[in-house]
C-alpha positions as CSV (number, residue, x, y, z in Angstrom):
1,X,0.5,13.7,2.6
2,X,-0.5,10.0,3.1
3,X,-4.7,9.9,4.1
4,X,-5.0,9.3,7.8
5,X,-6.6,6.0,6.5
6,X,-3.8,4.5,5.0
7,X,-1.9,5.6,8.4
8,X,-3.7,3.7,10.7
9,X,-3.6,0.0,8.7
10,X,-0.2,0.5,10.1
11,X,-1.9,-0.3,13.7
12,X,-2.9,-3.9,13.8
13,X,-4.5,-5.8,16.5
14,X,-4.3,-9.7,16.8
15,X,-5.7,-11.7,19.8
16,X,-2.5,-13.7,19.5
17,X,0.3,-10.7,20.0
18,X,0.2,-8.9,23.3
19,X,-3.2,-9.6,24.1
20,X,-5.1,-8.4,21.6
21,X,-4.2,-4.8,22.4
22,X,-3.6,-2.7,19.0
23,X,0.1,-2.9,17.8
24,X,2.0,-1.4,15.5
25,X,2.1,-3.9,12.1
26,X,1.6,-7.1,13.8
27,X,4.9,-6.3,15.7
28,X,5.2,-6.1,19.5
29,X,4.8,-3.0,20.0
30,X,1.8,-2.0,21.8
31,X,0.2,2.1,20.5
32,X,0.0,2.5,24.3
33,X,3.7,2.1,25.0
34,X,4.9,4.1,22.1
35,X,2.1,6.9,23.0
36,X,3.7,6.4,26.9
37,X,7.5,6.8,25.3
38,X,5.8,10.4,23.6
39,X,4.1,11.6,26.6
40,X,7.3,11.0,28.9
41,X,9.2,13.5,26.6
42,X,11.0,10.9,24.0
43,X,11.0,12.1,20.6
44,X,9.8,10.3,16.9
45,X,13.6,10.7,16.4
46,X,14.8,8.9,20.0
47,X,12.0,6.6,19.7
48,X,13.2,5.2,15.9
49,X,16.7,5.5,17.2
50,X,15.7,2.7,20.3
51,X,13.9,0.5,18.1
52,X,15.3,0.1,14.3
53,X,12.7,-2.0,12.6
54,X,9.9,1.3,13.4
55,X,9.7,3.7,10.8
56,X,8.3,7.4,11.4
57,X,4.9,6.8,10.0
58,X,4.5,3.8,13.1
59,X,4.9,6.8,15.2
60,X,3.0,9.2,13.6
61,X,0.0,6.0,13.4
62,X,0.0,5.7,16.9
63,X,-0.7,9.6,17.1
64,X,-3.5,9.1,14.7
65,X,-4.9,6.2,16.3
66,X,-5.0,7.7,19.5
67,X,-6.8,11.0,17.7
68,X,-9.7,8.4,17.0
69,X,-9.8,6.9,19.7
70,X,-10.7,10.0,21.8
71,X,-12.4,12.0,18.8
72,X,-16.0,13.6,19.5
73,X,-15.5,11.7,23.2
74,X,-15.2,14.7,26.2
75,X,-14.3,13.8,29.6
76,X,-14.1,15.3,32.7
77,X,-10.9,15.2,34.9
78,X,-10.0,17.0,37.7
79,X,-6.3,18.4,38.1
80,X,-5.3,16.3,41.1
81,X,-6.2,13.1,39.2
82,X,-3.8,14.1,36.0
83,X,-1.0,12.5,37.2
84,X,-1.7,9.9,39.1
């Protein structure tokens, strides 16, 4: 099993490629809109299947990245404000 280091240098971010927002390997492909592709119900397999030039372990670094990104960080959010 790769080291969840070497997973997330798969995530780049560049100021020049959409805005600076963490991408996966300097392509266009914003962690926020694969993460939104996972949480609407698409799977690693339908995702790779929509866009060739991702590989599993993109997906799997956008999981990762996301992990950190909320790690040791608890919020507060009340049911009604879930979904909107």
């Amino acid at each position: 099993m790769k080291s969840k280091k070497n997973v997330l240098e798969r995530i780049t971010v560049n100021p020049d490629i959409c805005h600076g927002k963490p991408v996966i390997r300097n392509k266009r492909y914003p962690v926020e809109t694969i993460l939104e592709y996972l949480a609407g119900g698409d799977s690693i397999e339908d995702i790779l299947k929509e866009f060739g030039d991702l590989e599993k372990e993109d997906i799997l670094a956008c999981l990762a990245y996301a992990t950190k990104m909320i790690c040791g960080k608890s919020i507060k959010i009340r049911e009604n404000e879930i979904y909107s």
